[in-house]
C-alpha positions as CSV (number, residue, x, y, z in Angstrom):
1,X,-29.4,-54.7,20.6
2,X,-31.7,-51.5,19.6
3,X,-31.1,-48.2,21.0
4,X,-34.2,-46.7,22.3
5,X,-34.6,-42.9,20.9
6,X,-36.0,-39.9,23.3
7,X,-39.3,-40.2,22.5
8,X,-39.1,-44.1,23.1
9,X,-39.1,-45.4,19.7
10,X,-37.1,-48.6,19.4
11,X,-36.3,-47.9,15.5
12,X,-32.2,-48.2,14.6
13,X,-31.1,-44.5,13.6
14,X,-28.0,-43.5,11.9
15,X,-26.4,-40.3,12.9
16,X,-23.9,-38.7,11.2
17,X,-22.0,-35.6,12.3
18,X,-23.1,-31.5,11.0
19,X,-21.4,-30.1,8.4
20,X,-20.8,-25.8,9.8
21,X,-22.7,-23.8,7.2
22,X,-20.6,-22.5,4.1
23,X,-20.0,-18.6,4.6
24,X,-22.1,-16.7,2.5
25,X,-20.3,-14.8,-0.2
26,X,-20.7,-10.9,-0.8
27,X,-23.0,-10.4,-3.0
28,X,-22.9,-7.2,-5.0
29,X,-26.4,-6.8,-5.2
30,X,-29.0,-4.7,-3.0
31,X,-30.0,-6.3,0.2
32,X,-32.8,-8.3,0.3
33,X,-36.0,-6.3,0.6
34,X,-34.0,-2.8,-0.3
35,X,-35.6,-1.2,-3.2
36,X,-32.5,0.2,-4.9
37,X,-28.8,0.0,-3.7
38,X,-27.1,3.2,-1.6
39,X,-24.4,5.6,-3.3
40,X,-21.2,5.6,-2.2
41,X,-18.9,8.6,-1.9
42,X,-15.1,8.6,-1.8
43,X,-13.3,11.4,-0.1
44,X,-9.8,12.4,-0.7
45,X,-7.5,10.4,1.1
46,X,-6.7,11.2,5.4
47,X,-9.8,13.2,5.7
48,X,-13.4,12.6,7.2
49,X,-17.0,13.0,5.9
50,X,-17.5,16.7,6.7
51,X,-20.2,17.9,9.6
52,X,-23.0,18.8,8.6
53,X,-23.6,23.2,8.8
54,X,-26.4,22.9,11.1
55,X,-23.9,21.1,13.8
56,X,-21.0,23.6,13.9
57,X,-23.1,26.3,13.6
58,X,-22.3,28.6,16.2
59,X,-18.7,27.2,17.5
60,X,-16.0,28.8,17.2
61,X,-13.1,26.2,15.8
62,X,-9.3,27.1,16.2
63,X,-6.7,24.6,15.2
64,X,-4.3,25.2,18.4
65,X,-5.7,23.1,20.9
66,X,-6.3,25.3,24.1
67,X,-5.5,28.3,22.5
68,X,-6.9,31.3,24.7
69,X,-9.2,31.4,27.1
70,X,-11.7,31.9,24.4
71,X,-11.2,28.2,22.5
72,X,-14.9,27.0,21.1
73,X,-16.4,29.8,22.5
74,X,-18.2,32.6,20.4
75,X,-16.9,35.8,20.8
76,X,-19.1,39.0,20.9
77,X,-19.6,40.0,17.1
78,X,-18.0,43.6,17.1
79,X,-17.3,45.5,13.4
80,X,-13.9,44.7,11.7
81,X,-12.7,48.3,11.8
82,X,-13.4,51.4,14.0
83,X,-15.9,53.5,13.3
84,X,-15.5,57.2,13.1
85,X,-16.7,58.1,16.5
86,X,-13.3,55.5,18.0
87,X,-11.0,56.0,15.5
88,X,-9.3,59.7,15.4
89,X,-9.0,58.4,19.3
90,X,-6.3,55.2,18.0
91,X,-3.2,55.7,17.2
92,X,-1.7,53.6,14.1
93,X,0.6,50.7,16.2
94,X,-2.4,49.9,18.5
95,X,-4.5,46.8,17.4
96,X,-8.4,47.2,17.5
97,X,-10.0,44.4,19.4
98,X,-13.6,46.4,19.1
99,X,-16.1,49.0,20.4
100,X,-19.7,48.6,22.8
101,X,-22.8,50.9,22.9
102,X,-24.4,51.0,26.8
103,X,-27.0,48.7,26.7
104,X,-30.8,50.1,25.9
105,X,-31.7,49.5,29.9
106,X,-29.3,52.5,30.0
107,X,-32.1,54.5,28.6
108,X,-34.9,53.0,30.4
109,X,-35.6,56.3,32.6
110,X,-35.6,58.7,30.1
111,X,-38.0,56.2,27.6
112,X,-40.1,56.1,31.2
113,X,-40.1,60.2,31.6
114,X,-40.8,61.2,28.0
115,X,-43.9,58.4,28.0
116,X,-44.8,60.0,31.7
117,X,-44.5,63.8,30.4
118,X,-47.0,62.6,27.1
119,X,-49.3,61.0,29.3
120,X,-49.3,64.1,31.8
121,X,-49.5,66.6,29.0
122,X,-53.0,65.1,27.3
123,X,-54.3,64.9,30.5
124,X,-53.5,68.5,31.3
125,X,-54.9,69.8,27.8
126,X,-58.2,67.5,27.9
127,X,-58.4,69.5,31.4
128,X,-57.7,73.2,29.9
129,X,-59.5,73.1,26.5
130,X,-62.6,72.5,29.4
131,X,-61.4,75.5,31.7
132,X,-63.5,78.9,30.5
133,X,-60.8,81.7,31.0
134,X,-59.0,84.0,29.3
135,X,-55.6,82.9,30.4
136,X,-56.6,79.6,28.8
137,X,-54.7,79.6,25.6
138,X,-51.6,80.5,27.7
139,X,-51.7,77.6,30.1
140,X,-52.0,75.4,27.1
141,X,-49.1,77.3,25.4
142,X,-47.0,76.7,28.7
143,X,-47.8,73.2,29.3
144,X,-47.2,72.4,25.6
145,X,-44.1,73.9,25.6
146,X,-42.8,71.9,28.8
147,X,-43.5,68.8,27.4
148,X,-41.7,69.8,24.1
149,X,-38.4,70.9,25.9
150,X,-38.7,67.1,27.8
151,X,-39.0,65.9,24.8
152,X,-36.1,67.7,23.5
153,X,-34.1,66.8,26.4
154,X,-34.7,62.8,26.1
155,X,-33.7,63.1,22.6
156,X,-30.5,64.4,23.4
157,X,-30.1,61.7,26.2
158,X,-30.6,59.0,23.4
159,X,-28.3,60.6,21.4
160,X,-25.8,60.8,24.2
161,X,-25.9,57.6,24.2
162,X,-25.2,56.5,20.4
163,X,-22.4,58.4,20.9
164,X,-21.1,56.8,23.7
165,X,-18.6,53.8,23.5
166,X,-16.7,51.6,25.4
167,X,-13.4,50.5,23.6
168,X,-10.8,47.3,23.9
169,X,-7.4,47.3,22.3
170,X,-4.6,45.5,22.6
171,X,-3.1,48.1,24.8
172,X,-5.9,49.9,26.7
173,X,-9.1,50.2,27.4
174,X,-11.3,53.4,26.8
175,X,-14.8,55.3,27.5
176,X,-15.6,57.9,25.3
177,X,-18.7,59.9,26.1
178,X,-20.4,63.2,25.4
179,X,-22.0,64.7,22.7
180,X,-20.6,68.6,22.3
181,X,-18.6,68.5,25.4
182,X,-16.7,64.9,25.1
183,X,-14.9,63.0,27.8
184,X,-12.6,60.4,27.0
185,X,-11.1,57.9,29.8
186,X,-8.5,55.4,28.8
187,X,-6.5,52.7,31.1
188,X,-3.6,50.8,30.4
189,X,-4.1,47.2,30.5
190,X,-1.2,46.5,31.7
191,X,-2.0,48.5,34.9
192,X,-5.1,46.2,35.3
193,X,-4.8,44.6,38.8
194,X,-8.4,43.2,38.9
195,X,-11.2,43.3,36.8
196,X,-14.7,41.9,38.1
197,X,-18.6,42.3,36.5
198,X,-22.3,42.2,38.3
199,X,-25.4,41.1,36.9
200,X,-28.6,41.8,38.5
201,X,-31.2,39.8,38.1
202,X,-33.0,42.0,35.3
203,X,-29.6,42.3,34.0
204,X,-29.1,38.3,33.5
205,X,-32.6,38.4,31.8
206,X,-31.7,41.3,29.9
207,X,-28.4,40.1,29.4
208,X,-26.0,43.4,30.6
209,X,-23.6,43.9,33.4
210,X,-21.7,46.3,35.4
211,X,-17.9,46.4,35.0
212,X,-15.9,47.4,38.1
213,X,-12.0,47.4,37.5
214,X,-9.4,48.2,39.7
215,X,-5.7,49.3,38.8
216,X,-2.5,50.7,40.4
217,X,-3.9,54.3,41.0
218,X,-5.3,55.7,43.3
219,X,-8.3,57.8,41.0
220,X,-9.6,56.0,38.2
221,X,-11.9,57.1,35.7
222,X,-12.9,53.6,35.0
223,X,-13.6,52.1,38.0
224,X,-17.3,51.3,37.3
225,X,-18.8,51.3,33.6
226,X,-22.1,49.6,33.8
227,X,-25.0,49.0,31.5
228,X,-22.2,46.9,28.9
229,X,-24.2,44.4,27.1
230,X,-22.9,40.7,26.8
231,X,-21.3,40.9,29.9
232,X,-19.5,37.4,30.2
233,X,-18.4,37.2,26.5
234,X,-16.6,40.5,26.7
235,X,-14.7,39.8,29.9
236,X,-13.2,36.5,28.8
237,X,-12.2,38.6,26.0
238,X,-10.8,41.3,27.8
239,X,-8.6,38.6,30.1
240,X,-7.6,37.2,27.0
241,X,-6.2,40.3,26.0
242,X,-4.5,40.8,29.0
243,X,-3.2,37.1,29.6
244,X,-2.5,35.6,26.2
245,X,-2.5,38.3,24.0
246,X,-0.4,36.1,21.2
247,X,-2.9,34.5,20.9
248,X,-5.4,36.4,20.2
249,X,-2.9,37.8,17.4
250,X,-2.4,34.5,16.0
251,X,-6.6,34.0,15.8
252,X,-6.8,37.0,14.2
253,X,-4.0,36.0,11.6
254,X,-5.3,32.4,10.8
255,X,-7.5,32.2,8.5
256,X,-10.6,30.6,8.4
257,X,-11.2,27.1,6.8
258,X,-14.1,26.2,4.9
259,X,-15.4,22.8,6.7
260,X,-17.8,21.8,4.1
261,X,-16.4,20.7,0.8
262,X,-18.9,22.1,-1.4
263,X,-19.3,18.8,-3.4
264,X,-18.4,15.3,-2.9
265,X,-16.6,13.3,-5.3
266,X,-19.1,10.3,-6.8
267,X,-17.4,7.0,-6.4
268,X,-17.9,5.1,-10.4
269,X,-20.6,2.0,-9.2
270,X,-18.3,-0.1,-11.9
271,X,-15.1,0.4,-10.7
């Protein structure tokens, strides 16, 4: 008797059962369709292809996991050592955490009076150079001489100002100001009790804030400091300072590691 196929075909067939495919073996040859084979690099042994600079640029890495309040976060850059104008103000066992200018808003109305006073003072001489009377030549005098002492006086506001600075250790805080006649206010931090900052919102554009801190006495010289650029970087440093100050010693300590081995060793093709 015939066994009638699918398709209806009464033809005898002979089946026999599939053989599973052989496994391919590794070739060491390129892929098929690659046009030369890849390199291989071996790295020393326990450690990991490093990341490449443009990644990790701009973190912060510290080997202590959730060391300080300031862990993978940039700090504000601030100079090494003290400059000249902070540092006959620091005595020898105090550590220097770094030193702020006011931001340049703090000089916005003197920049807008000395361009005002210009402005005013061409207008006035376009007018008197046209006025026929003797006492001509000394109205121009005067009004040249006004706008030179304004002049003179926003100069010395700008350089009030380079010589102003705010101050972090790891003992105290301080505000040194003045140019001839100089002022400078220090706080404890331990005497801190709370410590806030406000932004505006030209100052969140602009990128400054006002600090307002509070301590244990009753008159405090400084209670509000404003116009301090980088406003949120500097008081996560600040409550470092004041919470976990071991920490920021042992930061400051470490070392940094270079995470990019400058070059990798070539693996031998052969071997």
């Amino acid at each position: 008797m015939t066994d009638s196929g699918a398709g209806g075909s009464g033809d005898k067939k002979d089946t026999e059962p599939l053989e599973p495919p052989s496994p391919r073996a590794p070739s060491d040859g390129p892929a098929p369709g690659a046009e030369s084979p890849t390199r291989e690099y071996a790295f020393p042994a326990g450690t990991a292809p490093a990341a490449a600079a443009s990644d990790i640029d701009g973190v912060r890495f510290d080997d202590g996991a959730g060391v300080g309040l300031l862990s993978g976060v940039r700090a504000p850059t601030v100079p090494d050592v003290p400059s000249p104008i902070s540092a006959r103000y620091l005595f020898p066992t105090e550590k220097y955490r770094g030193e702020w200018r006011r931001h340049w808003v703090h000089l916005m109305p003197w920049y807008i009076i000395g361009t005002l006073s210009t402005f005013i003072m061409g207008l006035a001489s376009g007018m008197l150079t046209k006025w026929e009377s003797q006492s001509r030549d000394t109205a121009l005098t005067v009004t040249v001489v006004v706008w030179l002492l304004i002049l003179g006086f926003v100069g010395w506001k700008i350089l009030d100002w380079y010589m102003d600075r705010f101050i972090l250790t790891n003992k105290r805080i301080m505000l040194i100001q003045g140019v001839i006649t100089r002022s400078v206010a220090m706080m404890p931090l331990g005497r801190v009790t709370d410590m806030k900052y406000s932004q505006s919102p030209m100052g969140r554009m602009l990128n400054y804030g006002e600090f307002i801190i509070e301590s244990a006495g009753q008159d405090q010289a400084l209670r509000n400091v404003p116009h301090l650029p980088n406003p949120n970087e500097l008081y996560l440093q600040m409550c470092e300072e004041m919470y976990e100050p071991e920490a920021v010693d042992e930061r400051e300590a470490e070392p940094e590691e270079d995470l990019i081995p400058e070059e990798p060793v070539r693996k031998d093709a052969d071997v």
